[in-house]
C-alpha positions in Angstrom: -6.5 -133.0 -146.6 -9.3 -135.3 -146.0 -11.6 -135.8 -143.1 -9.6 -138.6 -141.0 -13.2 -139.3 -139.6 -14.5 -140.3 -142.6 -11.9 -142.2 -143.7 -11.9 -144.3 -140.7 -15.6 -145.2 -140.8 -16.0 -146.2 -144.5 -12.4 -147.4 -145.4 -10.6 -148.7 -142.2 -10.7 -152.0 -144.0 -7.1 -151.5 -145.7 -6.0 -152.3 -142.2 -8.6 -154.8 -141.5 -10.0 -155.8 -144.6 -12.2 -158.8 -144.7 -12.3 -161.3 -147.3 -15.9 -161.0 -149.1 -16.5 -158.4 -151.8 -17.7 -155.7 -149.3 -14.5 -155.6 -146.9 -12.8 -155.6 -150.6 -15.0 -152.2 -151.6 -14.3 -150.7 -148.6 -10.8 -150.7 -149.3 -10.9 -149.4 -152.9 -13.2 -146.7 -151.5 -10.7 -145.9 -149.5 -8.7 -143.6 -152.1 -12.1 -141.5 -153.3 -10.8 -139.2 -150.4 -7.7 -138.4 -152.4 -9.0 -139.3 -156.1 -9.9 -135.8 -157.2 -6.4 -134.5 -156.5 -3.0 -135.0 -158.6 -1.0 -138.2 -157.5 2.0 -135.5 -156.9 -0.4 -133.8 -154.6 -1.8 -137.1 -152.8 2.0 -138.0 -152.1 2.2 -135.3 -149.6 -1.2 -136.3 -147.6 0.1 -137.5 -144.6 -3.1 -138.5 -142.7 -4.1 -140.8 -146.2 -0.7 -142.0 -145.7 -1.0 -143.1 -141.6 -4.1 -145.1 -143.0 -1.8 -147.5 -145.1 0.9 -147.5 -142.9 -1.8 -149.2 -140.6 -2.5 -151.5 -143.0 1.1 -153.3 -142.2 1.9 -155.5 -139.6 5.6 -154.2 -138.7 8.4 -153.9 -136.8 8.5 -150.1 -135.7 11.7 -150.5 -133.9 13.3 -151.1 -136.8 13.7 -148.5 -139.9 13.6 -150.8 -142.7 15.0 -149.3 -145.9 15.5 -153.0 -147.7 12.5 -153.3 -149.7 14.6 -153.7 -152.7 15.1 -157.0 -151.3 11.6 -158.6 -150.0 9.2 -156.3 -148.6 6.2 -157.3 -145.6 2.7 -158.2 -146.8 0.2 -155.3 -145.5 -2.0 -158.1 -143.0 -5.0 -158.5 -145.8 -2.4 -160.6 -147.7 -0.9 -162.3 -144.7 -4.5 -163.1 -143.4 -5.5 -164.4 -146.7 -2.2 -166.6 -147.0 -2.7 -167.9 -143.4 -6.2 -169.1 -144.4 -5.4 -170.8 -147.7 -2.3 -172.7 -145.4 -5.0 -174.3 -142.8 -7.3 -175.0 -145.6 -4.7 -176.9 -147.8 -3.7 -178.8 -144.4 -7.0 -180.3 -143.7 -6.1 -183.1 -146.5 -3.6 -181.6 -149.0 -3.9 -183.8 -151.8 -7.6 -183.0 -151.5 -7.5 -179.8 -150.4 -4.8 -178.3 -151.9 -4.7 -179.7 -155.5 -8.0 -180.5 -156.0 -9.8 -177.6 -154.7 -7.0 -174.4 -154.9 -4.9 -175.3 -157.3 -7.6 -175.2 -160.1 -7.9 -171.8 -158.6 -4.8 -170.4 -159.2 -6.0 -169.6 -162.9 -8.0 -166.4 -161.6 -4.7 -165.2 -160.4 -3.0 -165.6 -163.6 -6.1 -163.7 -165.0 -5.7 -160.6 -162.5 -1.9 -161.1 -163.1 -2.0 -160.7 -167.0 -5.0 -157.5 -166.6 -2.2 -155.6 -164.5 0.1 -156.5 -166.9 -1.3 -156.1 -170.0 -1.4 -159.0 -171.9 -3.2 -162.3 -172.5 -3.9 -164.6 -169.9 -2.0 -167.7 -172.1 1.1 -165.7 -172.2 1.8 -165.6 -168.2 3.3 -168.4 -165.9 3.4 -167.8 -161.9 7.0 -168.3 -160.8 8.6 -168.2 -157.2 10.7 -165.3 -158.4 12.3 -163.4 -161.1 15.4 -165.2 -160.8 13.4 -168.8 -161.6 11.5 -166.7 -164.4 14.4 -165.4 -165.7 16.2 -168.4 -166.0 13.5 -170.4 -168.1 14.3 -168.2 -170.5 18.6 -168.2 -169.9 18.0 -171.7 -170.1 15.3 -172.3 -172.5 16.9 -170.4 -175.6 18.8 -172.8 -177.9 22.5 -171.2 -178.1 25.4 -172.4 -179.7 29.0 -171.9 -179.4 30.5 -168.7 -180.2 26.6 -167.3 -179.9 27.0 -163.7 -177.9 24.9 -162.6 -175.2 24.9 -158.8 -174.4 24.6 -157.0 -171.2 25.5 -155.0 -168.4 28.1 -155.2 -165.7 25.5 -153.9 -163.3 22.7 -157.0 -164.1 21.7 -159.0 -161.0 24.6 -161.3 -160.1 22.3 -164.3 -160.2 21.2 -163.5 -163.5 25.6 -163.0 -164.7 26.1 -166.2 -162.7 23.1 -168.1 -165.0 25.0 -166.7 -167.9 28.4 -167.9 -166.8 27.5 -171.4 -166.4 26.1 -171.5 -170.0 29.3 -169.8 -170.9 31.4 -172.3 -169.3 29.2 -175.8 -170.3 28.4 -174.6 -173.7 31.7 -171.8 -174.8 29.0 -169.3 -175.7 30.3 -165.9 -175.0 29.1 -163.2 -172.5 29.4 -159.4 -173.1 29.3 -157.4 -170.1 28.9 -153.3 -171.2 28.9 -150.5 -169.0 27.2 -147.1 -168.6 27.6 -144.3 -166.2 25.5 -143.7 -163.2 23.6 -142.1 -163.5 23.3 -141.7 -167.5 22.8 -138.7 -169.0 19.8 -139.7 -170.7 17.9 -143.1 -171.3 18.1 -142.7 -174.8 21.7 -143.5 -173.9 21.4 -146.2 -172.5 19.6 -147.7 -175.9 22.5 -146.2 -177.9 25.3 -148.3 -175.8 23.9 -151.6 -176.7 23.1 -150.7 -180.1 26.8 -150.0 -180.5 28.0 -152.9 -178.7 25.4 -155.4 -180.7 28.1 -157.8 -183.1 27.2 -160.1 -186.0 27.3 -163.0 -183.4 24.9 -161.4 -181.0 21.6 -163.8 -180.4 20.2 -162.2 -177.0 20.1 -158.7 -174.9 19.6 -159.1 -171.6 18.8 -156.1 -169.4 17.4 -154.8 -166.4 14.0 -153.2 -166.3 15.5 -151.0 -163.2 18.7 -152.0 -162.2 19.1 -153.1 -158.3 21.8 -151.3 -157.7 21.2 -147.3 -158.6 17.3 -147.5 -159.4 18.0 -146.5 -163.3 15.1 -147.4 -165.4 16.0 -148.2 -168.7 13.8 -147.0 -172.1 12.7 -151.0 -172.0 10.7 -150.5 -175.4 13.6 -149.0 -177.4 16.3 -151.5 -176.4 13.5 -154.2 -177.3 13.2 -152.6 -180.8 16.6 -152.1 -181.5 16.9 -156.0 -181.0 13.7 -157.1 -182.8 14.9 -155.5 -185.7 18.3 -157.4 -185.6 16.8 -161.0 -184.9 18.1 -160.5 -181.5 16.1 -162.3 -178.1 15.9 -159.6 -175.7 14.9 -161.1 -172.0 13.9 -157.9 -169.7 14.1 -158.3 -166.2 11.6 -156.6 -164.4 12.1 -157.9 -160.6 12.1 -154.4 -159.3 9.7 -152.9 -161.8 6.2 -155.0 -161.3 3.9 -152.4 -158.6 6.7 -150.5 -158.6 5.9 -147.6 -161.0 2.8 -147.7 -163.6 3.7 -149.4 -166.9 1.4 -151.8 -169.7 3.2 -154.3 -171.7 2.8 -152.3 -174.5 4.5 -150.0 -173.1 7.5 -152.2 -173.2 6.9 -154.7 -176.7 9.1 -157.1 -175.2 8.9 -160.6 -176.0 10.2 -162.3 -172.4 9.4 -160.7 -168.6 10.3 -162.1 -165.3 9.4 -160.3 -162.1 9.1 -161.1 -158.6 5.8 -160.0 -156.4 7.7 -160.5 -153.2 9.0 -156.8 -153.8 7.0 -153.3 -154.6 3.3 -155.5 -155.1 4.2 -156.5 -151.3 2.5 -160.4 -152.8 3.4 -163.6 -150.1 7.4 -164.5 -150.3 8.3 -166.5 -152.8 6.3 -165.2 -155.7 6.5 -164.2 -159.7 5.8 -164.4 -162.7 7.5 -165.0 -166.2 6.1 -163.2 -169.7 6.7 -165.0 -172.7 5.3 -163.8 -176.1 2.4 -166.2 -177.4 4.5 -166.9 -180.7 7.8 -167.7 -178.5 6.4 -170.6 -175.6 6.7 -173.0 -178.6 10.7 -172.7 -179.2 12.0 -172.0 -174.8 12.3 -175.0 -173.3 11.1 -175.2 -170.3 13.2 -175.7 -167.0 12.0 -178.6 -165.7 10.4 -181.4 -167.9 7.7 -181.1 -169.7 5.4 -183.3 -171.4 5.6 -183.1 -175.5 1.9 -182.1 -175.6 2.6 -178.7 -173.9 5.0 -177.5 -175.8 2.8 -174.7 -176.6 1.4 -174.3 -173.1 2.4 -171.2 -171.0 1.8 -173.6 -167.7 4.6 -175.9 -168.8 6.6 -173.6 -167.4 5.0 -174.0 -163.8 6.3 -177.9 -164.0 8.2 -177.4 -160.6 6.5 -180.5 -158.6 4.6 -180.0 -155.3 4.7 -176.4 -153.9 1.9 -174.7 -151.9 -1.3 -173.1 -153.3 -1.7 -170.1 -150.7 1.1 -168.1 -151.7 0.0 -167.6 -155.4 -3.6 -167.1 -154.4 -3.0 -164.4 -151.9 -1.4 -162.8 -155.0 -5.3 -161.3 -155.7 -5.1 -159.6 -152.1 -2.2 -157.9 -153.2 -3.3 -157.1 -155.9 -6.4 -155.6 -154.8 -4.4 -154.0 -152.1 -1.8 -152.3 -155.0 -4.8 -151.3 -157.0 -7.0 -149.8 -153.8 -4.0 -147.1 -153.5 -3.6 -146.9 -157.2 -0.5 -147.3 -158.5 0.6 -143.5 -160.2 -0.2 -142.7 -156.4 2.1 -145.0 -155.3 4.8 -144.2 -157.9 4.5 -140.7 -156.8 4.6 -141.3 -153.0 8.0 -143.5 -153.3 9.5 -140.7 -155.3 8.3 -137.8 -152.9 10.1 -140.1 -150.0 13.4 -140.3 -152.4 13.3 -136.4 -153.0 12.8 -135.8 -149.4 16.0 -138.2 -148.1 17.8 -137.4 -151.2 17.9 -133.8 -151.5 18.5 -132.8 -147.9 21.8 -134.7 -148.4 22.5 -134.0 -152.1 25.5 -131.5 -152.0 26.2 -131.8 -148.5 30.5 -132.9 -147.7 31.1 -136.0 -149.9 27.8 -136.7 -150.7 26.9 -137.7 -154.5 23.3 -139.2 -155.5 24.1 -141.7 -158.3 20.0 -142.0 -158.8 18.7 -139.5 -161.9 16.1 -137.3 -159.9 14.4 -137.7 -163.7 10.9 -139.5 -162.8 11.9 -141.3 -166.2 15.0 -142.9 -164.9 13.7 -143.6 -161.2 11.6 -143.9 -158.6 11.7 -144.9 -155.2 15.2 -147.0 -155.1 18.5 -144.7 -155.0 21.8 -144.8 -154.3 24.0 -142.3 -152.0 27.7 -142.6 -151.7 29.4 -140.5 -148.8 32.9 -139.6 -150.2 35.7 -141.5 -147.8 33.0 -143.7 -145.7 32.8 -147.7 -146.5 29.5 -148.2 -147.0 29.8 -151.8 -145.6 30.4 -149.8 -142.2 28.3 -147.0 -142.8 25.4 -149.6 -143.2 26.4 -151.5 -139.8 26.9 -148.0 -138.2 23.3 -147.2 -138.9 21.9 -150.6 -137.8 23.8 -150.6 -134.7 23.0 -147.3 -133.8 19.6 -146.5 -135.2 18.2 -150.0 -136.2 18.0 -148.8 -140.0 18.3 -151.6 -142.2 20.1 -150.2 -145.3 22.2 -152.0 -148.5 25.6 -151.7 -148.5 26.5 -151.6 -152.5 29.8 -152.6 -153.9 30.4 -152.4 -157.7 33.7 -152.2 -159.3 33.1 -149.2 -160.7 31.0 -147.6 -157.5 29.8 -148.1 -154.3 27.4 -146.6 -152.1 24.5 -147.0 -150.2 21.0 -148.5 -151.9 18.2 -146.9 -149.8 14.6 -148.0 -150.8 11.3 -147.1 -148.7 7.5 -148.2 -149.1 4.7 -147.1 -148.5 4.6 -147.9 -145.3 7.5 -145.9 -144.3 7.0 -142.7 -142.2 8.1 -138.9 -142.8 9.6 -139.3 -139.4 11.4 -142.4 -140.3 13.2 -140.7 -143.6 14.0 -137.6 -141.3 15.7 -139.8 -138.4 17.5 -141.3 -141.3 18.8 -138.1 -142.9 19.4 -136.8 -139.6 21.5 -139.9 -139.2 23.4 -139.6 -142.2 24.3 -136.0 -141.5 25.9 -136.8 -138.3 28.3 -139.3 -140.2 28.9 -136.2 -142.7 29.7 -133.6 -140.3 31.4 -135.7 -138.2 33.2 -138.1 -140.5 32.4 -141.2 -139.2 
């Protein structure tokens, strides 16, 4: 444990942090009161813990366990965005894309250093779903050309792949695997035996938004390379979600949305593409000829605001302060701690690998018998806990995804929620 004292007087600036360099340091020297222990060991500090949770603006009436969806900005980002918003208005087309826009370029810098690659190869997006479909949409396909992936992708992402299915008779291949798997090296295996001569693209989640199951990114990305194969990862849950490099994944096209585990303003991503591969994607709105080699042709969206992607580097800085294997490790000590107290209770089955490999801090419980539809309404009417209610053909259940944010006593009033329904059958 540290000294709560201490903390407060040198690093109370996570809640508060101003904008110059010194509120910044303040809030990266936040963590030395935890750096000299194990992130495993840091998850459990509760009183480091109450200091971020300070750091967020929310609603403590409500239990919100939807981060999978969009999560709140801790108030450093929301302050930053604000001030970027009255700045543009003074004379936007002064303001705004004369003096910030130009400025956006240091975010794609701090964006590409997180990542892990170079600064040419990233475009800020709105969201994963517009990064991933620049890349659905720029690949040249023709018909009778086979995309491959899973039954479980995001529904937008499927619905992308439909339309191109419908308009241009290429075919989509939808395969499944269990959940969880019983290994990821399974996962790999199932699309290398579903892969046909006609195959020209895997598509696959980074971590699916369903169950939380990473997949071994790397291996799939390989097994395609080696084949001729485009293989498009989608990373909308993954980005400041759990620690990873590019080359830890070797893929050659990324989309990911910020609005999630980085906590960045709403309505903001970004899209990897592989130096070598800009030339050949076609971008999704026009572009001029000249940049066909050009990362930022695909930012050629027309006139959107500057403050959201510059409030990205709060975010960032904010991600960073806490360090992100000690955030990993404090959204999986919240899963273990709602997840086992209900694993092997009546009915109850976690479909979410407990295997830090395959997850972190999004699972899935299904209650044998309960609708999870109602089950999720049951808890919002009664408790205010905002849950997902998840419907698959093959399963169903209930997504449950905390933040860092989140409270001990907000996971227990949830299990103790959840095992009122189970004893009582609700």
């Amino acid at each position: 444990m540290f000294n709560r004292r201490s903390f407060l007087k040198g690093a109370a600036s996570l809640a508060t942090a101003s904008f110059n360099e010194k509120g910044i340091a303040h809030a990266l020297d936040a963590v030395r009161f935890v750096s000299s222990r194990t992130p495993v060991d840091a998850a459990a500090d509760e009183e480091f813990w109450f200091e971020v949770q300070r750091a967020f603006t929310v609603d403590r009436t409500l239990i919100n366990f939807n981060n999978g969806g969009v999560c709140p900005s801790p108030r450093v980002v929301q302050e930053a965005m604000r001030r970027y918003l009255e700045f543009s208005n003074n004379a936007p087309v002064y303001t705004m894309w004369r003096i910030l826009d130009p400025q956006i370029e240091s975010v794609r810098r701090r964006l590409a250093l997180a990542f892990g690659c170079d600064t040419e190869e990233l475009a800020i997006t709105r969201n994963a779903s517009e990064a991933l479909e620049i890349c659905q949409l720029g690949l040249d396909l023709k018909p009778g050309d086979e995309v491959l992936t899973t039954n479980q992708d995001y529904p937008r992402m499927l619905t992308t792949w439909r339309q191109r299915e419908r308009r241009e008779k290429i075919v989509v291949k939808k395969i499944s695997f269990p959940v969880p798997p019983k290994s990821p090296e399974q996962l790999a295996e199932l699309f290398e035996k579903n892969i046909s001569p006609r195959t020209r693209v895997i598509h696959f989640c980074h971590i699916t938004n369903l169950s939380g199951q990473i997949f071994p990114v790397k291996q799939i990305c390989q097994i395609a390379r080696e084949r001729g194969i485009e293989a498009i990862v989608d990373g909308a849950h993954a980005f400041a979600h759990f620690p990873y490099k590019h080359a830890d994944l070797d893929c050659d096209y990324y989309g990911t949305s910020l609005h999630k585990w980085l906590c960045a303003p709403h309505g903001t991503g970004f899209l990897y593409v592989r130096k070598a591969k800009i030339q050949n994607l076609w971008s999704l709105m026009a572009s001029e000829e000249k940049n066909t080699e050009n990362i930022r042709k695909f930012e050629e969206i027309g006139t959107h605001p500057s403050a959201n992607a510059l409030a990205i580097n709060e975010a960032l800085d904010f991600h960073e302060g806490i360090g992100p294997e000690r955030k990993a490790a404090r959204l999986r000590y919240l899963f273990h701690r709602w997840a086992k107290r209900l694993d092997g209770q009546k009915g109850v089955k976690i479909l979410t690998s407990y295997d830090p490999q395959q997850s972190c801090g999004l699972a899935l419980i299904k209650v044998e018998g309960v609708d999870p539809v109602k089950l999720s309404a049951h808890l919002f009417d009664n408790y205010r806990i905002i849950t997902t209610a998840i419907k698959h053909q093959e399963f169903e259940g209930l997504r449950i995804t905390p933040n860092v944010y989140t409270t001990l006593r907000e996971v227990d009033i949830f299990v103790d929620a959840m095992e009122k329904v189970i004893q009582k059958n609700i």
